[in-house]
C-alpha positions as CSV (number, residue, x, y, z in Angstrom):
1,X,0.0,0.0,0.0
2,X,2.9,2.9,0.7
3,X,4.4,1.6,-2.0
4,X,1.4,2.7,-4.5
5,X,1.1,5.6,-3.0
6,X,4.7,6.7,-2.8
7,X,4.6,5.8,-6.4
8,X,1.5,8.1,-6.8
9,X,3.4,10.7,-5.3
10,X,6.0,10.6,-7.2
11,X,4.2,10.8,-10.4
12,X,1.8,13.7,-9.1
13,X,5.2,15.4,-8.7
14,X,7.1,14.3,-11.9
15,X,3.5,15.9,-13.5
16,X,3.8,19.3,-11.5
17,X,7.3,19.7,-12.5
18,X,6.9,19.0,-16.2
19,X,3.9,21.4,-15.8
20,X,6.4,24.0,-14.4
21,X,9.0,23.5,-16.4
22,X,6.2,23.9,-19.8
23,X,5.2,27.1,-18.7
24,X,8.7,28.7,-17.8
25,X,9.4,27.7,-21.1
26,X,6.5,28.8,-22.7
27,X,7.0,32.0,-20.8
28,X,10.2,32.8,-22.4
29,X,9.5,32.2,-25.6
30,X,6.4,34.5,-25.3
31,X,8.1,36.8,-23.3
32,X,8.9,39.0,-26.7
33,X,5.4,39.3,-28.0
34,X,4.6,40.3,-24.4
35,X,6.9,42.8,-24.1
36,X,5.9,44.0,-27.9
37,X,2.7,44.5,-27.2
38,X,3.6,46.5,-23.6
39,X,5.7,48.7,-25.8
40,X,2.6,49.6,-28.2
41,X,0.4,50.9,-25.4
42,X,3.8,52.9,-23.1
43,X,5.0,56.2,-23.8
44,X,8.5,56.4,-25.4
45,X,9.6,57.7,-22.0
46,X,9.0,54.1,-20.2
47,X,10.3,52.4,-23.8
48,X,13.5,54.1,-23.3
49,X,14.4,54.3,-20.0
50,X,17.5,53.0,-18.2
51,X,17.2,51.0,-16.2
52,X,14.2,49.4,-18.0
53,X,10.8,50.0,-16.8
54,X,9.3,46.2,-16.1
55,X,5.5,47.0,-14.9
56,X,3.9,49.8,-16.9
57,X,2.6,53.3,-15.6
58,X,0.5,54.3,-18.4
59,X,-1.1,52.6,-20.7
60,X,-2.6,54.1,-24.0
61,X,-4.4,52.8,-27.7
62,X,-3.1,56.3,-29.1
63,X,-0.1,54.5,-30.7
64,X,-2.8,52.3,-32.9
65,X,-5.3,55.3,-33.3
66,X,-2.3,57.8,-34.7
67,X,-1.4,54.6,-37.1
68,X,-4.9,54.0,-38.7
69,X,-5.2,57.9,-39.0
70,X,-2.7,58.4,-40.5
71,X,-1.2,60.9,-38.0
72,X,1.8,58.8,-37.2
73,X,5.4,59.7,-38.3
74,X,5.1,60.3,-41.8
75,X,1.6,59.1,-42.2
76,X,2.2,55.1,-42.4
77,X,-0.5,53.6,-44.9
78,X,-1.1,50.6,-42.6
79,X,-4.1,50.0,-44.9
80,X,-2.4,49.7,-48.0
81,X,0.4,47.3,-46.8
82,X,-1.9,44.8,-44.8
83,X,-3.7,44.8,-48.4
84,X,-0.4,44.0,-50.5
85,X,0.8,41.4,-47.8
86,X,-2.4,39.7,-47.7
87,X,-2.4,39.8,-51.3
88,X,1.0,38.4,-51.8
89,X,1.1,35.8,-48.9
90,X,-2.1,34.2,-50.0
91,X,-1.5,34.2,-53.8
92,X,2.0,32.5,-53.5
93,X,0.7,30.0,-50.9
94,X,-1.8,28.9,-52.9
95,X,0.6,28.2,-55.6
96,X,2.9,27.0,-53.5
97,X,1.0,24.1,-52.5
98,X,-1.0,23.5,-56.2
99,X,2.6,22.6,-57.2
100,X,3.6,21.2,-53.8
101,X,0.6,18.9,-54.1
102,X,1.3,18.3,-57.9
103,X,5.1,17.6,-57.1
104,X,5.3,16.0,-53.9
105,X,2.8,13.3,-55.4
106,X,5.0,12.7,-58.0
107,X,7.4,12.0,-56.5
108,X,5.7,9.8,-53.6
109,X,3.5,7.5,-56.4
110,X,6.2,7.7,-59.8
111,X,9.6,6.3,-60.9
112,X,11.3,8.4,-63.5
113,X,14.8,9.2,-64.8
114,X,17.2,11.3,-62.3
115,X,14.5,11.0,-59.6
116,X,16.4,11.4,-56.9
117,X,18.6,13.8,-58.7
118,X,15.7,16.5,-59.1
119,X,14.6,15.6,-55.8
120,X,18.4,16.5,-54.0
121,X,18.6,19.7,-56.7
122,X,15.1,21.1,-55.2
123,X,16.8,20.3,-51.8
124,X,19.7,22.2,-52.8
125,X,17.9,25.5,-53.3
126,X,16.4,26.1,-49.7
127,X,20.5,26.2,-48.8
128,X,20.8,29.3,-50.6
129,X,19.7,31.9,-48.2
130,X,17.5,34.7,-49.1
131,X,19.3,37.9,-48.9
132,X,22.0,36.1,-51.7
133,X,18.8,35.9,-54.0
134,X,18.4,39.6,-53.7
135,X,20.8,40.9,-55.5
136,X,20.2,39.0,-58.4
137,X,17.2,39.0,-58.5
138,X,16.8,43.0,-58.3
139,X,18.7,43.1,-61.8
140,X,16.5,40.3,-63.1
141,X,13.4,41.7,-62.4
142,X,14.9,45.4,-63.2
143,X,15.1,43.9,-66.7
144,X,11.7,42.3,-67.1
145,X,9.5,44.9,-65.6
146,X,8.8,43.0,-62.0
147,X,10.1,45.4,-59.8
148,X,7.9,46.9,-57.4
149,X,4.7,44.8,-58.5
150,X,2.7,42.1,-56.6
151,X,3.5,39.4,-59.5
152,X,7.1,39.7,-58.7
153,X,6.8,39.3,-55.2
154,X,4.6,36.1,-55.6
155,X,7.0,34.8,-57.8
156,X,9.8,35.3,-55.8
157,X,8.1,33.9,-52.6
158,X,6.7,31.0,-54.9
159,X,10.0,29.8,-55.6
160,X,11.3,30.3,-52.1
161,X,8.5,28.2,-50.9
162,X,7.7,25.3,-53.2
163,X,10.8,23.3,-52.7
164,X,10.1,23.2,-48.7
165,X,6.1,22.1,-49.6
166,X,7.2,19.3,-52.2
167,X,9.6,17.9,-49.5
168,X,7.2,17.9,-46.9
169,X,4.3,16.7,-48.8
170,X,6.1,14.3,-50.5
171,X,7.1,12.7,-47.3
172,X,3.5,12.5,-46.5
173,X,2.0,11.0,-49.4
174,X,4.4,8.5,-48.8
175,X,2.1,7.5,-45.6
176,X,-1.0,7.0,-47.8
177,X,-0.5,3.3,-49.0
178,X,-0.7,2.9,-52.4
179,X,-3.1,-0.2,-51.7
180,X,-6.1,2.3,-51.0
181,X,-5.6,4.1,-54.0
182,X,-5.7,1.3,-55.9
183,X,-8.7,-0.6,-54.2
184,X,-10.7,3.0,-55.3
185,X,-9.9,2.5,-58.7
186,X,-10.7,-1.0,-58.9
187,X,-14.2,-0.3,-57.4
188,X,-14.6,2.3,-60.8
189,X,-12.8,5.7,-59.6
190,X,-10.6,6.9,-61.9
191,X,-7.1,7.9,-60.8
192,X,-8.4,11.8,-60.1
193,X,-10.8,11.0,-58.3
194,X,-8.9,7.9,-56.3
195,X,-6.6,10.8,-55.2
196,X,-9.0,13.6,-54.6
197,X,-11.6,11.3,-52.6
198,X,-8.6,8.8,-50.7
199,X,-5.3,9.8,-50.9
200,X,-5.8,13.7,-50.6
201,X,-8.0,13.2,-47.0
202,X,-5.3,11.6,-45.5
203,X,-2.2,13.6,-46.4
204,X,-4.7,17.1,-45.5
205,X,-2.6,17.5,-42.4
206,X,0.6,17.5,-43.7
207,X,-0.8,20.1,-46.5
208,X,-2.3,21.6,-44.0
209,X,1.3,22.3,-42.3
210,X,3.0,23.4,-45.6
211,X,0.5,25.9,-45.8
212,X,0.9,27.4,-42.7
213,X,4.9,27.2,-43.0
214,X,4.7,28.9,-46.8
215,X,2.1,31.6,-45.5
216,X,3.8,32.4,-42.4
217,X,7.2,32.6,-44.7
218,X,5.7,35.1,-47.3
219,X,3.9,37.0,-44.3
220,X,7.6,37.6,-42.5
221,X,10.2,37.7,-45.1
222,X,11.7,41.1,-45.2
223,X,15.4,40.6,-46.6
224,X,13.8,40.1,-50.5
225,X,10.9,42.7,-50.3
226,X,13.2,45.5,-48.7
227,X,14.9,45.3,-52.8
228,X,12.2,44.3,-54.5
229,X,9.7,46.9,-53.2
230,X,9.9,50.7,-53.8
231,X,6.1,52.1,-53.5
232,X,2.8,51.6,-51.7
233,X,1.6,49.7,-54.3
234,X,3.9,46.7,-53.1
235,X,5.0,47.5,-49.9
236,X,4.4,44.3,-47.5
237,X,3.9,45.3,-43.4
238,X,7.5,44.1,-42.7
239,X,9.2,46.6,-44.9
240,X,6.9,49.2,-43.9
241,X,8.2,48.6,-40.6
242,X,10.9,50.7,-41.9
243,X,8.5,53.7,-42.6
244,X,8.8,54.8,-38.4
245,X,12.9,55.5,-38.5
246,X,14.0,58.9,-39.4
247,X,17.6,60.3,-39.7
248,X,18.0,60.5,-36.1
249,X,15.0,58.6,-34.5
250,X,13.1,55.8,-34.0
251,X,9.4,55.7,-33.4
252,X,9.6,52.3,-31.0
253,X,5.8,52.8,-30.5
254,X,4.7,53.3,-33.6
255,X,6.8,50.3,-34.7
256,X,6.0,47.8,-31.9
257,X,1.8,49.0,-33.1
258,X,2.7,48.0,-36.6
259,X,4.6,44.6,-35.0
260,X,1.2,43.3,-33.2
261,X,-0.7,44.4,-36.3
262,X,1.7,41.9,-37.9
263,X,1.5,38.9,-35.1
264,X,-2.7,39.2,-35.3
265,X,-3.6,37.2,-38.6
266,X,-0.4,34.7,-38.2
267,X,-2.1,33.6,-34.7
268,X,-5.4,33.4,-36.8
269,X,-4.9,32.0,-38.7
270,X,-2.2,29.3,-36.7
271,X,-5.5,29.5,-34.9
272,X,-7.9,28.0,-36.8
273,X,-5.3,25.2,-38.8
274,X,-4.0,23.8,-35.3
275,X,-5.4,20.7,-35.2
276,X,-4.1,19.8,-38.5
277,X,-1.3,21.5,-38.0
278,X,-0.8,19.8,-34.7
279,X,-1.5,16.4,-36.5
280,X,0.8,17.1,-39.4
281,X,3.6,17.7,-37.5
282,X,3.4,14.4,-35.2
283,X,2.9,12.2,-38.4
284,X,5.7,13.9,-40.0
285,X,8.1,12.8,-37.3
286,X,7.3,9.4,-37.9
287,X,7.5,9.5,-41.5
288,X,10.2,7.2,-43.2
């Protein structure tokens, strides 16, 4: 009888401490949101001072109201940027995983010639980090018109993200056996709709994660649309992050607003896609 209950014991407190040691962790990776969104509601005073001000004094929306005025240093068109990232992010998702989907089946269900040779090049290309594609891509796209438009932008963040969402599709249609597939087609589906109706239901969750990882990629990439983007018409919310620094000063409050304006629809929409993102992930670690 002590025995059980020491060993009840024990486990009640092997539980409490992993719960502990869960939220400590959780607390400092969310510790710079937190302290994000403090900064968006705090005077500059509190922002600056030395040595840092922990618990705030006062607290005030006026850094979000001078924003979506237009009032703020040099009147930031919030509006016009959350259009053009929206625009952008979705657009080159969407193609990202039509051809993820498209390529990551092929690869899963096919034999051709130099498979594994196309698969290791479209490997190759996520080792090349952005910011060495700019360059290059600025006289490209200087030559052919693309500068400072949505279409170059989605290209661009097409071809960053579409080797990633072959890979990890890929690695998921290879959990699908083929056996179901082939059972639908013997009962009179055809091979589209064997794949639409079967094999498409049960890889949703790791398509479901690409999509998130390619959205959440276009959504935060700054290094590419900082050379790439010149105007309003183009300008994504992390390059007009850049609009609240003048010669000599920084508008921290006006920045960290435009920050948690940022951090809103990723948490959305990471939101509403957990549970197959949640489940795409987990089935992903055991893929072989």
């Amino acid at each position: 009888m002590d025995a059980n209950k020491t060993a009840r014991v024990r486990k009640r407190a092997s539980a409490w401490a992993l719960n502990v040691t869960l939220f400590i962790a959780m607390a400092i990776i969310c510790l710079p949101g937190l302290w994000i969104v403090l900064n968006s509601l705090r005077p500059t005073v509190e922002i600056m001072a030395k040595p840092p001000i922990w618990i705030p004094r006062e607290l005030s929306l006026q850094a979000y109201v001078d924003m979506f005025s237009g009032v703020g240093q040099g009147g930031i068109p919030v509006l016009e940027y959350f259009r053009n990232s929206v625009i952008i992010a979705v657009t080159s998702t969407v193609i990202s995983l039509a051809v993820g989907m498209s390529g990551g089946y092929a690869f899963a269900r096919y034999r051709f010639r130099a498979k594994s040779g196309w698969f290791l090049g479209l490997m190759l290309t996520r080792t090349v980090p952005g910011i060495a594609l700019s360059l290059p891509l600025f006289f490209l796209y200087a030559r052919v018109g693309l500068i400072d438009t949505h279409a170059g932008m989605i290209l661009a963040y097409t071809a960053l993200n579409v080797p990633f969402t072959i890979w990890l599709i890929d690695g998921f249609f290879r959990q699908v056996p083929r056996d179901l597939a082939e059972a639908a087609q013997i009962d009179g589906c055809t091979r589209w709709q064997a794949f639409w109706q079967v094999e498409f239901p049960l890889a949703r969750p790791g398509i479901a994660s690409a999509g998130i990882f390619a959205f959440l990629t276009s959504w935060n990439e700054f290094a590419l649309a900082s050379q790439l983007t010149r105007s309003t018409d183009s300008k994504t919310l992390p390059v007009g992050l850049l609009d609240y620094t003048a010669e000599f000063t920084i508008d921290w409050r006006g920045m960290c607003a435009l920050a948690v304006v940022m951090i809103i629809p990723a948490l959305l929409l990471t939101y509403a896609v957990q549970k197959h993102l949640v489940s795409g992930l987990t089935s992903g670690a055991i893929k072989g």
